[in-house]
DOLO-330354 format. One record per residue (C-alpha): residue in three letters; z, x, y. Coordinates in Angstrom, 3 decimals. Example, Ala and Ser with C-alpha at 12.3 -4.5 7.8 and 13.67 -1.06 7.14 Angstrom:
+------+----------+----------+----------+
| rest |       zz |       xx |       yy |
+------+----------+----------+----------+
|  ALA |    7.800 |   12.300 |   -4.500 |
|  SER |    7.140 |   13.670 |   -1.060 |
+------+----------+----------+----------+
***
This chain:
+------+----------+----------+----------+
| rest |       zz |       xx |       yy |
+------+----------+----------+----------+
|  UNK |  101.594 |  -80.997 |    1.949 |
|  UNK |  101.932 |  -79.211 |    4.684 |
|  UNK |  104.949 |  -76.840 |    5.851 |
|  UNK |  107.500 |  -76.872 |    8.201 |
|  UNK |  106.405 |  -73.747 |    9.638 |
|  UNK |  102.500 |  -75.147 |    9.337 |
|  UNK |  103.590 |  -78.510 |   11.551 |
|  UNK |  105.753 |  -76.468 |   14.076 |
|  UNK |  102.835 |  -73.839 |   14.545 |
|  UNK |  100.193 |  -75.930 |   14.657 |
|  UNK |  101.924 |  -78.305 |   17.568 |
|  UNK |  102.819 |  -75.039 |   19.477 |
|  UNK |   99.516 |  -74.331 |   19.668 |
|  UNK |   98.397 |  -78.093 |   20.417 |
|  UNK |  100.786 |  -77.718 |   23.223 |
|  UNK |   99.900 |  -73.657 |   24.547 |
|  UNK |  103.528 |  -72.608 |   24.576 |
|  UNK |  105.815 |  -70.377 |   23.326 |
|  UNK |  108.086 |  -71.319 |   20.616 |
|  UNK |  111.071 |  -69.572 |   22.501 |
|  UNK |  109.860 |  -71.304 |   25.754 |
|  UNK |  109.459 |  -74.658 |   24.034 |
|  UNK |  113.314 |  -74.506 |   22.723 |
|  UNK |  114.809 |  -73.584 |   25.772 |
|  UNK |  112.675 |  -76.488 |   28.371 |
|  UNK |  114.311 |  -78.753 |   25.856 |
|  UNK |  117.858 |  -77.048 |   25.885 |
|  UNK |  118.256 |  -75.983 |   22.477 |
|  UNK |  118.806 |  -72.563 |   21.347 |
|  UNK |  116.402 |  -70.564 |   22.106 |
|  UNK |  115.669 |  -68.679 |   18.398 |
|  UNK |  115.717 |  -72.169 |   16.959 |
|  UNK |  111.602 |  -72.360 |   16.916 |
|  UNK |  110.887 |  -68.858 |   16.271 |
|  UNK |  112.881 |  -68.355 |   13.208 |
|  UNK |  111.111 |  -71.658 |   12.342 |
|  UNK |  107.536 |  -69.611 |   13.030 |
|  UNK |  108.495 |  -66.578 |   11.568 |
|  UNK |  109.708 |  -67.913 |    8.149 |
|  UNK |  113.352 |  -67.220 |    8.807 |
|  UNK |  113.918 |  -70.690 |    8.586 |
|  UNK |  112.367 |  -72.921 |    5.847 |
|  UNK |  114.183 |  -76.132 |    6.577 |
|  UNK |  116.234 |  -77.880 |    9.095 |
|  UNK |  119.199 |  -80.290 |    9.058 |
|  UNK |  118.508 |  -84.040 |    9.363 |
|  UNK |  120.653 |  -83.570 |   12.479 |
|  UNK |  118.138 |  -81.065 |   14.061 |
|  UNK |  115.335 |  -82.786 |   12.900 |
|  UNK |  115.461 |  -85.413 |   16.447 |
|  UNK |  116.348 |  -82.276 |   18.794 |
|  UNK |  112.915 |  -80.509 |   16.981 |
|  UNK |  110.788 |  -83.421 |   17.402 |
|  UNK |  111.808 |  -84.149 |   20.913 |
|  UNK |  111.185 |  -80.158 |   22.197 |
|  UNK |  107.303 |  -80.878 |   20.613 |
|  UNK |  107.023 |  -84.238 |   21.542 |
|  UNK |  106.727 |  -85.228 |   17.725 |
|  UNK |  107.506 |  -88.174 |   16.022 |
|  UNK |  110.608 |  -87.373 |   14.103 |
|  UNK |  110.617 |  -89.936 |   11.175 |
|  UNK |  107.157 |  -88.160 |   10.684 |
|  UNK |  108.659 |  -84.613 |   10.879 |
|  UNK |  111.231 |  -85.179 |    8.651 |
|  UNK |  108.526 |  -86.282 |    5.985 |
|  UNK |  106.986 |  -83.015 |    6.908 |
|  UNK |  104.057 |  -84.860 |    8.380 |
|  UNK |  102.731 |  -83.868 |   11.997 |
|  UNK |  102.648 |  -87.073 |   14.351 |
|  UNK |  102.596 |  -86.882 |   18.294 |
|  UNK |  105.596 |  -88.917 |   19.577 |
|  UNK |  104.567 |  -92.482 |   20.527 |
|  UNK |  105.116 |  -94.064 |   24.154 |
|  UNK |  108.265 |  -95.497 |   22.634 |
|  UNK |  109.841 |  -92.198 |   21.339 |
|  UNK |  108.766 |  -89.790 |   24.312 |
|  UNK |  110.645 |  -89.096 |   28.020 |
|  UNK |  109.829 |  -91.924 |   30.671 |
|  UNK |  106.788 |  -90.978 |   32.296 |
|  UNK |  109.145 |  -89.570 |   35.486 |
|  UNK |  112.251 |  -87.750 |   34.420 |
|  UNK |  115.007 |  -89.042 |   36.284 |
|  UNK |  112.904 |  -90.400 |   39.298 |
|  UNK |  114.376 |  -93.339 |   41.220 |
|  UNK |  112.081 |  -92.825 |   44.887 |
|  UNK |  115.290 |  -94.544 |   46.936 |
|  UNK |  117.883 |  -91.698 |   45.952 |
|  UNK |  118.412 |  -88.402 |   46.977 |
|  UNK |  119.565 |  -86.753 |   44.008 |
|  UNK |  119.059 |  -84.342 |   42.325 |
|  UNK |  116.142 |  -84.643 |   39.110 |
|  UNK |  117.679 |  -83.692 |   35.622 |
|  UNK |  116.369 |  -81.068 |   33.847 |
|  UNK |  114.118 |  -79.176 |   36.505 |
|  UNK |  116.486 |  -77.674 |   39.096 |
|  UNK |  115.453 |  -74.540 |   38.103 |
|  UNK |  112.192 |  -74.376 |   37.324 |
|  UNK |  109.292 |  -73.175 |   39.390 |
|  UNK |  105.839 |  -74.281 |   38.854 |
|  UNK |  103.395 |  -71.760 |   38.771 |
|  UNK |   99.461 |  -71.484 |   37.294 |
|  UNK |  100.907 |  -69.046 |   34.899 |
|  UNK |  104.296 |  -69.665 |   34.002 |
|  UNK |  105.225 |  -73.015 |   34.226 |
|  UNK |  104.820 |  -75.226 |   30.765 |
|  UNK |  105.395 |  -79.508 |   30.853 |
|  UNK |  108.240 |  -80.513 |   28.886 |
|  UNK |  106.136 |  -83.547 |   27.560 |
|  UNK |  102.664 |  -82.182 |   27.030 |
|  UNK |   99.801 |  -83.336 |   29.599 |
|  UNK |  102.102 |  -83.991 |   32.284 |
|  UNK |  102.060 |  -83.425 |   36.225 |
|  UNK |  103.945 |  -81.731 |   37.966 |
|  UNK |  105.828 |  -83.341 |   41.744 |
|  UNK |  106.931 |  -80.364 |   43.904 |
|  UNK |  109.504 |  -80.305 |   45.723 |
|  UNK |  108.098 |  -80.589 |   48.827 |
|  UNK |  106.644 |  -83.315 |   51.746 |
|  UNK |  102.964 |  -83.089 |   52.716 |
|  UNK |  103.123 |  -84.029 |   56.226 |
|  UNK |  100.909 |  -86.941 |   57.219 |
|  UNK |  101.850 |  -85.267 |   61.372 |
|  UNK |  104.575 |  -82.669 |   59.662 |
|  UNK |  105.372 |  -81.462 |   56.137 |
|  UNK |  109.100 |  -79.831 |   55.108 |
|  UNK |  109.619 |  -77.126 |   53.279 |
|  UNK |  111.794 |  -77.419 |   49.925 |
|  UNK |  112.853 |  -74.066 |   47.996 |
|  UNK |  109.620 |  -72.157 |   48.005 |
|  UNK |  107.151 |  -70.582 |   45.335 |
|  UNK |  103.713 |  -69.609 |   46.033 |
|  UNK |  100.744 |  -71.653 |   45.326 |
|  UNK |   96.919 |  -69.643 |   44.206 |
|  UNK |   94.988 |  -71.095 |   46.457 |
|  UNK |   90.839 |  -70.170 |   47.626 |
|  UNK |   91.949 |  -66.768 |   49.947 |
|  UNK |   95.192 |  -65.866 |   48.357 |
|  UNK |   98.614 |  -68.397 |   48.283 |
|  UNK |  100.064 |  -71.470 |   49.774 |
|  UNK |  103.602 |  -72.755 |   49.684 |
|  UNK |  105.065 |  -74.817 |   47.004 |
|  UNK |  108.030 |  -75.860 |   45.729 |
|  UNK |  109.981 |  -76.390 |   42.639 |
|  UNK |  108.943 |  -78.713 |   40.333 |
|  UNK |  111.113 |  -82.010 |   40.754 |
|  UNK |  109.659 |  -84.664 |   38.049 |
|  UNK |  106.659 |  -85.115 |   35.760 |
|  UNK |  104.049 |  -87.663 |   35.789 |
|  UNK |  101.912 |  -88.347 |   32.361 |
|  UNK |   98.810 |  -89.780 |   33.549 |
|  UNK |   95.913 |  -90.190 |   30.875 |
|  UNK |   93.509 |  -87.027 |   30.623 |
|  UNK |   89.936 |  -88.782 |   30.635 |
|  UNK |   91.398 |  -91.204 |   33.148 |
|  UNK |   92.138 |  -87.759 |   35.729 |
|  UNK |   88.675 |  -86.582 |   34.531 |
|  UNK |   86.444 |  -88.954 |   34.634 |
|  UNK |   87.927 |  -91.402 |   36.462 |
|  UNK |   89.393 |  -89.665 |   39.833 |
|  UNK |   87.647 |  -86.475 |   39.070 |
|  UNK |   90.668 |  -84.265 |   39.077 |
|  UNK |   91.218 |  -81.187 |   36.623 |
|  UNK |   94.003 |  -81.897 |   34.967 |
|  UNK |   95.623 |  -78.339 |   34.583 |
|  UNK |   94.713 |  -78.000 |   38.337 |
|  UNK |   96.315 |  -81.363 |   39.363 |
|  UNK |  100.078 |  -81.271 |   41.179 |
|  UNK |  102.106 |  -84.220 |   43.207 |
|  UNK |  103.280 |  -84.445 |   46.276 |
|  UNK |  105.357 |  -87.377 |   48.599 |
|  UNK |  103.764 |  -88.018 |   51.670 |
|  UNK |  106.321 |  -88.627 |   54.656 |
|  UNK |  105.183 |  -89.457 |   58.683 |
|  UNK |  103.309 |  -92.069 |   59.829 |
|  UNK |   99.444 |  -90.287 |   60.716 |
|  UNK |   98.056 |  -91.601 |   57.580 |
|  UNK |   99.045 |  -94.842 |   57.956 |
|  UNK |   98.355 |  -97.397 |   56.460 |
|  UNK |   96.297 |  -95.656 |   54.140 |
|  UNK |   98.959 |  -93.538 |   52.905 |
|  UNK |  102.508 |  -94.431 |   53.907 |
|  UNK |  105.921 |  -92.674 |   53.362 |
|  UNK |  107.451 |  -92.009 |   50.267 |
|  UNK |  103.536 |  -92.570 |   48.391 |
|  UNK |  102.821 |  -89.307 |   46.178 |
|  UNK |   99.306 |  -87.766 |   46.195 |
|  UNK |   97.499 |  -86.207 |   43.554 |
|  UNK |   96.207 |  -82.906 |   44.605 |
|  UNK |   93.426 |  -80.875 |   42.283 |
|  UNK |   93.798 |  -77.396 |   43.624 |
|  UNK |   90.738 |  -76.327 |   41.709 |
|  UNK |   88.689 |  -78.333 |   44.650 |
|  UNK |   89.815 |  -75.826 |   47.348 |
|  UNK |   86.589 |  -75.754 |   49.495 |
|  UNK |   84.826 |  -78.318 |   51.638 |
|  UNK |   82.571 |  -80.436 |   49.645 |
|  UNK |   82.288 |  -83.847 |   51.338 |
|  UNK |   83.893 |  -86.114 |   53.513 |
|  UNK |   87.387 |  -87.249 |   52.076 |
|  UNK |   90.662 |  -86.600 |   52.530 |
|  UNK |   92.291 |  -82.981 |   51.338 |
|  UNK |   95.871 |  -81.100 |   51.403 |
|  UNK |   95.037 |  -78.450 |   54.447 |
|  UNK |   97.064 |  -75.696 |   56.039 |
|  UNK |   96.311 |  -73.682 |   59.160 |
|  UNK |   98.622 |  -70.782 |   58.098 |
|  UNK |  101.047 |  -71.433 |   60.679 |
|  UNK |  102.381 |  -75.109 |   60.122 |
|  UNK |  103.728 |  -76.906 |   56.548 |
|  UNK |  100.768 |  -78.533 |   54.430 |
|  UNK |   99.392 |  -81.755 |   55.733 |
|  UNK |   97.397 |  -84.500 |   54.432 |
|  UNK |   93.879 |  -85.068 |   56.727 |
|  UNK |   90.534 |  -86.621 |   56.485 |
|  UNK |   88.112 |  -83.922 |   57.100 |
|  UNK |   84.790 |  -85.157 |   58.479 |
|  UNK |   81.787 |  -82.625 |   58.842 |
|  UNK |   80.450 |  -82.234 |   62.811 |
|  UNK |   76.743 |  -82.361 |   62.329 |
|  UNK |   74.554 |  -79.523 |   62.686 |
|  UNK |   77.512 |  -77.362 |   63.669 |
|  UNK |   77.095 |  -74.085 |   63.034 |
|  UNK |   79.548 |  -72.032 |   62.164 |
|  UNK |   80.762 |  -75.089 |   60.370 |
|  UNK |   83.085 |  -77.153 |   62.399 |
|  UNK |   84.931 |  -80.336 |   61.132 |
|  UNK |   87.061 |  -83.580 |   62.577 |
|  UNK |   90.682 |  -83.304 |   61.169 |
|  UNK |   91.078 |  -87.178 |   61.448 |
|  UNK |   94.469 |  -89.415 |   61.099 |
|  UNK |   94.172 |  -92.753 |   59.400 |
|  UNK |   96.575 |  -93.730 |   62.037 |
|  UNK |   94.352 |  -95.046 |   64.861 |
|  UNK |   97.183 |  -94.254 |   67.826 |
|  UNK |   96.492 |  -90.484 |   67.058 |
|  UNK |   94.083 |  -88.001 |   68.413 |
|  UNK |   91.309 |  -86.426 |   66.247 |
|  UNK |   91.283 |  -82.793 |   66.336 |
|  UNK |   87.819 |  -80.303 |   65.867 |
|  UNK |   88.214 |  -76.964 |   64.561 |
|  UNK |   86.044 |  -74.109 |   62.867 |
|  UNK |   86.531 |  -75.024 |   58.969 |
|  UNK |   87.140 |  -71.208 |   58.429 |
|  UNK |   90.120 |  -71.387 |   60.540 |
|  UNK |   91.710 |  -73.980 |   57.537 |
|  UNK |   93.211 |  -73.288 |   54.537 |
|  UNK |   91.931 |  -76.475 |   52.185 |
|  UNK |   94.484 |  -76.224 |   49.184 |
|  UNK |   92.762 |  -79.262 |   47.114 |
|  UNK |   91.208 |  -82.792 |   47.761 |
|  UNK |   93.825 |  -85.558 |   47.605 |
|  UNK |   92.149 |  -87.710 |   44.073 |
|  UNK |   94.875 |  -89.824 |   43.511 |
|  UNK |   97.137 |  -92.234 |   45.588 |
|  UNK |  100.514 |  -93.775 |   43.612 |
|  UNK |  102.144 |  -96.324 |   46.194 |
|  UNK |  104.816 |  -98.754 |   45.730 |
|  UNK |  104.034 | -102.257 |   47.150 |
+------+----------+----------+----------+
***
């Protein structure tokens, strides 16, 4: 039968964090894990058991029979923590976390990230920044306000996102319209940074807040030129060189309410 330590291990690296980080995204103290790791501690209280499972995302019936079982959908965090898209509050349990390629870490495993931040469909706002990697060097972001769980093979092989690439964002104005209306959050794989067909990508011009546009090639343009087109049929198209845009990742996913 397998360990304590084995089970705890094992789902650390299942999950690619740190047992210190782990503990403290689920507000718990934060040598709780490690002395688990390290063999300082053997054994836990049926009282820590649930606080355990729920910083791994375990089933903790499971756990306590020293048996290694992913939570089910009925035993993890709602898909959005805290996330009601009609009030401005505050989201529990990620005011002060920053999303980054490097440092940030899902509190359930798999999950999206939604910045804290509009993409403009005519104007984007600026929440409290971070920086972004992005093709040429960084883009604004924001801190992280909610996660989304989405399936991995249905990001993959569905919408053709990578999923440790893929971030959401609310859409507010009216130029996308009605394709993409306010309040809707896009799915954004940063990964697909460069111009690779006709669709509709996340671009900055390095002097305005991120937008949402349908790029469309010009045809035998050379240097490259391309349309930045609104859905919205009252509003102008735009041509511009394509080296004078920052693409930070092709919009792959759409979540509206209706």
């Amino acid at each position: 039968m397998a360990t304590l330590k084995d089970i705890v291990t094992t789902r650390l690296e299942q999950l690619d964090i740190g047992a210190v980080e782990a503990a403290t995204q689920a507000g718990i103290e934060r040598t709780f894990i490690r002395d688990i790791v390290e063999g300082r501690k053997k054994s836990v209280r049926s009282d820590k058991v649930a606080e355990l499972a729920r910083a791994l995302s375990l089933d903790p019936d499971a756990l306590a029979r020293n048996e290694l079982r992913v939570a089910g959908p009925e035993t993890r965090k709602s898909l959005v923590s805290s996330f009601d898209p009609d009030a401005m509050v505050e989201h529990d349990g990620y005011h002060d976390v920053a999303y980054s390629r490097e440092g940030w870490q899902p509190a359930i495993a798999g999950a999206l990230p939604e910045l804290d931040g509009r993409l403009g469909a005519g104007q984007g706002t600026v929440g409290e920044m971070i920086n972004l990697p992005v093709q040429n060097g960084v883009v604004s972001g924001h801190r992280i306000v909610a996660e989304w769980l989405m399936p991995q093979n249905y990001l993959r092989d569905e919408i053709k996102a990578s999923p440790g690439h893929t971030i959401i964002m609310e859409v507010i104005g009216d130029s996308m319209t009605p394709t993409y209306q306010p309040g809707d959050r896009v799915l954004i794989d940063l990964q697909q940074n460069t111009f690779a067909s006709d669709t509709v990508y996340a671009i900055s011009d390095g002097f305005s807040e991120p937008q949402i546009k349908r790029l469309q090639r010009v045809p035998f343009s050379n240097p490259t030129q391309v349309r930045i087109i609104s859905d919205n049929p009252a509003l102008e198209t735009f041509t511009a060189d394509l080296e004078q845009l920052t693409i930070i990742g092709r919009i792959c996913g759409h979540i509206a309410r209706k």
